[in-house]
C-alpha positions, 0 to 999 in steps of 0.5 A: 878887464877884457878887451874885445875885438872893438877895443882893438880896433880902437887901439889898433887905430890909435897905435897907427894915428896917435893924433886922432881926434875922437870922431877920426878914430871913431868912425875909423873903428867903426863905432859911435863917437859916444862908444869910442869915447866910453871905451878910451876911458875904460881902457885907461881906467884899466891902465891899458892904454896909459896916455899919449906922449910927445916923441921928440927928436932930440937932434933937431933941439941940438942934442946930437949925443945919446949914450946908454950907460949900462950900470951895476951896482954895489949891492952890499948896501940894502938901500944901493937901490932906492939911493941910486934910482933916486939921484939918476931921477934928478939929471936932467939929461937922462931920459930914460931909466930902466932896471934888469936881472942880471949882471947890469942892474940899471940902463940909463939913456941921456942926451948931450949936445955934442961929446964935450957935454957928454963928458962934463954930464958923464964927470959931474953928474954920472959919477957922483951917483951912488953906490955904482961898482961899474959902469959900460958906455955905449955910444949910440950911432943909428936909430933902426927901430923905435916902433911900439906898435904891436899887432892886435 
């Protein structure tokens, strides 16, 4: 699909006010509600812009701890993989999982309320995943940038 200089507008207007309702960010892009409508739907079916999501801020609901756990596997099982994404789906406390080429295979970021709940998650639920060969924590201490927002 192409986008053009309407669908960038929109999107443009959209990274800056997600909450935007649909005549807001119509006549902010400067077009009709009817086109503005028809375009979000376009640039959805083509997976563009792929939906609006809650940002939460996990400290305000007591979860004070974030760690990124930088995971390599053993990849001598063919399915080490699949195993591993599977069971990291299903802690509660991670929210993000992402794969790499390279050294680490997998970067798991969860959230804890305080170190204590770390370590029972990190004992309880990290270790018993499997198939991992190593492990590195890192403690996250400040948010400097978390902006998708790119130039359009």
């Amino acid at each position: 699909m192409q986008v053009d200089d309407t669908d960038r507008r929109i999107l443009r207007r959209l990274q800056q006010n997600p909450e935007l309702v649909g005549s807001e960010l119509a006549e902010l892009a400067g077009v009709t509600v009817a086109t503005c409508s028809r375009r979000l739907e376009k640039l959805t079916r083509a997976g563009i812009l792929r939906g609006q999501h809650a940002v939460i801020h996990w400290p305000s609901l007591g979860y004070e701890v974030e760690v990124s756990l930088r995971i390599t596997l053993d990849k001598t099982n063919p399915r080490a993989f699949d195993e591993f994404l599977a069971e990291a789906r299903l802690v509660p406390e991670v929210i993000e999982i992402q794969t790499f080429l390279g050294r680490v295979d997998v970067r798991l970021n969860l959230v804890a309320r305080d170190m204590a709940h770390y370590q029972q998650i990190y004992r309880t639920r990290i270790l018993t995943l499997p198939h991992i060969a190593d492990i590195e924590a890192l403690a996250q201490v400040a948010t400097i940038k978390t902006d998708e927002v790119l130039p359009l």
